[in-house]
Structure formats: C-alpha cells, structure tokens
N, C-alpha and C positions, 0 to 999 in steps of 0.2 A: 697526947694526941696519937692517934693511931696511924701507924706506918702505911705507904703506897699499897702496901702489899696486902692489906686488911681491909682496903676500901674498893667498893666498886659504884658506877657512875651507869644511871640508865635515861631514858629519854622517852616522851611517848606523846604520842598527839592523838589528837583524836576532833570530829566535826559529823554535825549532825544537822540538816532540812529543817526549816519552819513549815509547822503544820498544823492541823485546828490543833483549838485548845487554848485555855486561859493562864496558863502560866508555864515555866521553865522551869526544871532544875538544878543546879549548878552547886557544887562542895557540900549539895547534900541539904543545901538550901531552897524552898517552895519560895519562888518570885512569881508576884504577879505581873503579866505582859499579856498581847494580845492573840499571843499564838504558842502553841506546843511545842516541843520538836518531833520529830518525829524518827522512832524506835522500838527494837525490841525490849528495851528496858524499858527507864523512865528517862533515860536519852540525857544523863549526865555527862555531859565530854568533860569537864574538867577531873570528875573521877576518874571515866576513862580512861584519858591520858594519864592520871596517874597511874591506876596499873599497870597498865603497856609500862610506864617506866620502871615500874618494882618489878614488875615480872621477868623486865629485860636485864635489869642488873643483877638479878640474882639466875638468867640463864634458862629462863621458864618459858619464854618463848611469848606470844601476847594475850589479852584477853579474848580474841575471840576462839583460841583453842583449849581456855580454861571455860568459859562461858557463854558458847555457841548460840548464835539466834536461831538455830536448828532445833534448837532444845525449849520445848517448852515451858520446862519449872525456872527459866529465864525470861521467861513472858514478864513484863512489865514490873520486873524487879526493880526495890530500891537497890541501888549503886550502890548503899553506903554496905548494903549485906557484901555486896562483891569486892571490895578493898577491904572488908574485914576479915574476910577471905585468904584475899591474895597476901595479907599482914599474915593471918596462922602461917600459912605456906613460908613465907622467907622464915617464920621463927624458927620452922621445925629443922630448918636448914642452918639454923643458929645465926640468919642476921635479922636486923633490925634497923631502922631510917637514923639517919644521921642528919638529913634533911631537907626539903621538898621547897622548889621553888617551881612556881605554875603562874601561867599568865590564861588568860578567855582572852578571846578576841569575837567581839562583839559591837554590832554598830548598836542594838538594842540588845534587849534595855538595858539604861542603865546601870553599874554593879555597884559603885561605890559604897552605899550603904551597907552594902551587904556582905561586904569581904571580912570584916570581924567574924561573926556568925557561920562565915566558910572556914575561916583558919582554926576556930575552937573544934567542929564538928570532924575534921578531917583529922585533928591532931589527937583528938579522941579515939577516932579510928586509927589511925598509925600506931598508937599508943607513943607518942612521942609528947616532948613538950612544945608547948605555943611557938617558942622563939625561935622553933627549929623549922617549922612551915609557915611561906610567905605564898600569898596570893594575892596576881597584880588583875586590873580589867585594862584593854585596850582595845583602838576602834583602828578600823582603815584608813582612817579619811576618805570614807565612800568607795573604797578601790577592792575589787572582789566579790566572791560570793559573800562575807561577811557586810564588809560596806553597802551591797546593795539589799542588806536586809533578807538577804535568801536563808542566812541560818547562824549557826554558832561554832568556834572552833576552839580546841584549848593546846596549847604544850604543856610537858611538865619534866622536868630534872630534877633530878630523886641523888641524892648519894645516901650508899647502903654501907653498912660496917658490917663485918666479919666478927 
C-alpha cells in the first residue's frame, strides 16, 4: 500500500437547473425524464464533480478553468471527452485514481437502474478498475432545490496515488 505521502485526496461538486428537454445525463449515461438540464455541456454534474475532484487533488485548480463555458469548442460537449481529459492530465503528472466515490442527489429521476452502466463507463474513462469506482443516488426528502424538483446535484471524493 502506498504511504501518506504518495496519496492525495480531492473533492468536487457540482449542480445544474432543469430545463427543456427529454432526458439527463449522468456518469456518462442518456436517461430518459422529462426535462434537460440545462448547460454549457451536456450538463453532467456527476462528471463534473468528478473533475473538480481530480483536478483538485492533483492541484490543477477546477473545471471551469480547464473548460470554460466562455469557450465555445465546449459548447455542448460530452463530459465523458472532459474527464478523459482531465485523466491524460493527472497521468502526464504521473498520477493516477486509486479511487472514486460519488453520490447524485436527485429527487428525479430515478437512478437506481442505472448506476451499473455509470460505474463501467466512468471506470473506462478513469482507466481504473470497476471495484475501485462506486456511485451512490440519493433524494432530499423534498428538502431543497433538489427535492423540489428544480435540478440535480453530485459530490464526488477521488483519492489519487502518486
């Protein structure tokens, strides 16, 4: 196992407005529901937050200074191009995910089905194995902008190895 001193630990969140549209996308996954979010991407928060948390462990500062909604070749980007990204970036620095624990918080829709299908595609792009990235869903109990249905939020805790 790798010593204190080899590991570093980053954190990231991210939330984004329901807006037209007939589906979300979340770990990289097309769900259907009755509304969009609405973004300069494709309005992944749970990718998001992951970045913010790779970028912050390895000192990089967050996503929107690597991939500005200023900038248009970010226009309605898939996320999953943007964590593949941010993954070259920690490599070139010589780290790499030791491994990723992310929660949605979501009063809709439902995720449950669909958290398999998020942990393969995101563990793909981390280049990490399966067992090493978990993704949870979780609701408000009606408490908040999430609970009242107004949009979607994610955290995510990353530890990086040196």
């Amino acid at each position: 196992m790798p010593n204190a001193s080899e590991m570093r630990i980053g954190h990231g969140y991210d939330a984004h407005r329901f807006g037209r549209g007939d589906h979300v996308v979340l770990g990289g996954v097309r769900i259907p529901h009755d509304q969009g979010l609405i973004a300069h991407s494709d309005g992944d928060v749970l990718i998001h937050a992951l970045c913010d948390a790779l970028l912050g462990a390895a000192g990089l500062g967050d996503i929107g200074r690597h991939f500005p909604d200023s900038d248009d070749a970010w226009k309605d980007v898939d996320s999953r191009v943007l964590l593949r990204k941010v993954v070259a970036s920690l490599k070139s620095l010589g780290l790499s995910v030791g491994n990723v624990d992310a929660t949605v918080i979501a009063q809709r829709p439902r995720l449950g089905e669909h958290i398999a299908l998020m942990r393969e595609r995101l563990a793909a792009d981390l280049e990490t194995d399966l067992s090493r990235v978990n993704v949870k869903a979780t609701t408000t109990e009606k408490m908040g902008f999430t609970g009242r249905g107004e949009g979607i939020a994610a955290h995510a805790v990353v530890l990086v190895r040196e």
